[in-house]
N, C-alpha and C positions, 0 to 999 in steps of 0.2 A: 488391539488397543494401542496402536502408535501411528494413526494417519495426522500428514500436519497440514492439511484443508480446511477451512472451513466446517464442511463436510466430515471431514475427519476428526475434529475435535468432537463434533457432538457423536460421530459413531465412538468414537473413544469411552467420551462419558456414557452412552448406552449400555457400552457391553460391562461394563463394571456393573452396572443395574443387574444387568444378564445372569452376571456371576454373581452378584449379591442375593440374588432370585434362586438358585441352585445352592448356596449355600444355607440359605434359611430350609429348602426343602429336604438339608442333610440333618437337621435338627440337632440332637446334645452330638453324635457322630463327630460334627467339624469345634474341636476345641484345642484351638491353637495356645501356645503358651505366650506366644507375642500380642500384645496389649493393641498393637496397630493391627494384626491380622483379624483381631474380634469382629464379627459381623455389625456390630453396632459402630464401631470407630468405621468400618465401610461404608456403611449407608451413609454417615454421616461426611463423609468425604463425598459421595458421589452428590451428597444435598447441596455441597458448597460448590463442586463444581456444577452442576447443572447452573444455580443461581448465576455465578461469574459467567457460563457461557451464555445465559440466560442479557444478560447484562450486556455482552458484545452483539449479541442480536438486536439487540433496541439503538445499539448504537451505530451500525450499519448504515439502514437506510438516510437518515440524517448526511452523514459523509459523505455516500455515493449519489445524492442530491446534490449536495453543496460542489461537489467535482462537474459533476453534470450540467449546471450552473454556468458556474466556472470556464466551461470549452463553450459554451452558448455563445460569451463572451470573446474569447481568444480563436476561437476554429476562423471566423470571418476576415480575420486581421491581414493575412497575405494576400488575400485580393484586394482588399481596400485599398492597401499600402499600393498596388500597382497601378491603380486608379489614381492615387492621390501624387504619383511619380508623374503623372502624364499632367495632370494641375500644375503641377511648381515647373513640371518643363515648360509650360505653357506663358510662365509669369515673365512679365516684361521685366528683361531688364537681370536676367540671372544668369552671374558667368557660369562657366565651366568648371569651374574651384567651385562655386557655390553646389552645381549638382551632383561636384563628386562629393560634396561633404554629405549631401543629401543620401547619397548612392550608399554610404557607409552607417548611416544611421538605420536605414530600410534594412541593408543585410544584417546588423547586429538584432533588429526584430524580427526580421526573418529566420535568423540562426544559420544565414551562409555565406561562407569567403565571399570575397571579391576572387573573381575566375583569373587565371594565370595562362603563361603562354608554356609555362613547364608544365610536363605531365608524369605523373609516378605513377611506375609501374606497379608499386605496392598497394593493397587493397584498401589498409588501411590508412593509409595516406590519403587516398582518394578521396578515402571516406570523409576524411576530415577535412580535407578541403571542402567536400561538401556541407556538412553541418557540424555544427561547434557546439561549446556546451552552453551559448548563452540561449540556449531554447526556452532555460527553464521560466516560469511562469513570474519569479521575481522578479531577474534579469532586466525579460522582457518589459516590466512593469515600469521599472527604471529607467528603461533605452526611450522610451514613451516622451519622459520628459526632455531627452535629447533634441525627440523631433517638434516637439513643441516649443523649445527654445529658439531649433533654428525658424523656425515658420515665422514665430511672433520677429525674430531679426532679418528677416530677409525683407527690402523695400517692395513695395509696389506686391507684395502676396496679399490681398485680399478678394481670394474667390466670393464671385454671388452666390456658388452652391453650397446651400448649409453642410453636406455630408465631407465637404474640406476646410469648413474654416475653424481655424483655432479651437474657437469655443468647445466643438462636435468633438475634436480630438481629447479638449479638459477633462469633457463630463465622460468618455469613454476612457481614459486613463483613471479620474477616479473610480470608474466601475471595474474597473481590471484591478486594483486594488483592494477594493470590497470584496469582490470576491473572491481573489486569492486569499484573504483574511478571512472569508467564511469558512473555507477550505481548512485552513490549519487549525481555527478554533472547532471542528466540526471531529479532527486527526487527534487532535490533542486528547479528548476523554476517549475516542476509540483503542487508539492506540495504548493508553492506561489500563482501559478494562481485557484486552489481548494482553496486557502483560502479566494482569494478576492469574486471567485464564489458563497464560502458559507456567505460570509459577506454580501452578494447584496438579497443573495434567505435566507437566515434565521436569521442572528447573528444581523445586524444592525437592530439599534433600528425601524428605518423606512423600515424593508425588505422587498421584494416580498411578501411573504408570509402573512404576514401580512396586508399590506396594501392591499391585494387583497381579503382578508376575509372584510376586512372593506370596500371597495368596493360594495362586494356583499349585506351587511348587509344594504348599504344604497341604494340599488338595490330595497331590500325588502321592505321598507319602500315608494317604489315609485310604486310599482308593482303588479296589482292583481294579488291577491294569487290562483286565478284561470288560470294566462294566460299561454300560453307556456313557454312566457319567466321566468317568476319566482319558475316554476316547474323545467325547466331545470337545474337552479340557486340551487335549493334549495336541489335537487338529492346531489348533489353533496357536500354542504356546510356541514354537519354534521360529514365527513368522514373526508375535508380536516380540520375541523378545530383541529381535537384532534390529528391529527397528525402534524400539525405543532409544536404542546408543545415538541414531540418526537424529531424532525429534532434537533432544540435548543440543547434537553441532546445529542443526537447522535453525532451530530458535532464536540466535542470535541475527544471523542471515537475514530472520524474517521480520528483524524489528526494522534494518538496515532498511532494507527493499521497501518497506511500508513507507519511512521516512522520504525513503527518495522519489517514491510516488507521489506522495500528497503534494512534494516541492512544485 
């Protein structure tokens, strides 16, 4: 009972059902003195979490749309961009200053240096001469209007192909807009319903997880340590407990990580 998957959380909330299921078939036998270990305060914890997970489930597909969306939009952009390099090279009348300012617009939406005649030996250096962090989908949103600035100011740009003029690039900046916006309003209640999910199954002081290891430990204490039932109990109790220590650090991590995806 302590995977932090997707996956893991509903096996989490399962096996509490499991053991809610084996302690009802212990009958008056299981009569804890603790108020939280009662079979009734269990079921009804596992009621609330299923619901809550119940809850990130609905909210899933929504999000993983709206991202999917989202790159329909943005995946295309570095080939355009090298199309539309060979347009404005093409434009009468545009110095050398003019294409390197162009040059630096492209690379801040591409997300790479301008290339050097130094070279580091460091990997991670390399790296970051190759890509930066203006990758992300704001950024990039932003850098949009740089190049639409320069286009509308540069004399004599006015291509005959729709897919470079001005306009094409407005209405494709407002739609890289849209839907980065759909994207975060899509993260916004997911990531809400994942928190109250991991507040129920790890973070509150009374979690799932927890109380279900103390459950079992007062299992232990009622149960030959030869029968079925305490063997099956017991399989199991040395795995989930050390990983529940994990879930607690993980949790945080994984609010982190969500955020910096949806960006």
């Amino acid at each position: 009972m302590a995977s932090t998957s997707e996956v893991g959380h509903a096996k989490n909330i399962a096996n509490l059902n499991l053991l809610n299921t084996n302690i009802a078939a212990l009958g008056n036998i299981y009569n804890p003195s603790n108020p939280k270990l009662q079979l009734a305060y269990l079921q009804n914890l596992y009621t609330t979490a299923f619901n809550y997970q119940e809850s990130v489930n609905n909210l899933v597909a929504p999000y993983s749309l709206a991202v999917d969306e989202r790159e329909i939009i943005f995946k295309p952009l570095n080939r355009e961009l090298t199309k539309l390099r060979k347009a404005y090279k093409a434009t009468d009348g545009v110095t050398a200053v003019q294409l390197e300012d162009f040059m630096t617009v492209i690379r801040k939406l591409k997300g790479v240096k301008k290339a050097t005649t130094k070279t580091s030996t460091d990997s991670e250096e390399a790296q970051s001469a190759h890509s930066t962090s203006q990758m992300s989908y704001d950024q990039r949103t932003n850098t949009m209007d740089l190049l639409i600035s320069l286009l509308q100011n540069t004399a004599n740009y006015n291509p005959n192909e729709a897919e470079y003029q001005v306009a094409t690039y407005q209405a494709k900046k407002a739609l890289m807009l849209q839907k980065t916006q759909d994207v975060a309003n899509a993260f916004i209640p997911l990531n809400n319903a994942r928190s109250t999910r991991n507040a129920t199954l790890y973070n509150d002081e009374d979690n799932l997880v927890d109380i279900a290891n103390k459950a079992k430990d007062y299992l232990f204490t009622i149960l030959d340590a030869n029968s079925a039932q305490y063997k099956a109990i017991s399989k199991k109790d040395k795995y989930n407990k050390c990983l529940s220590k994990i879930n607690k650090a993980l949790s945080h991590s994984n609010k982190a990580l969500a955020y910096i995806k949806h960006r």
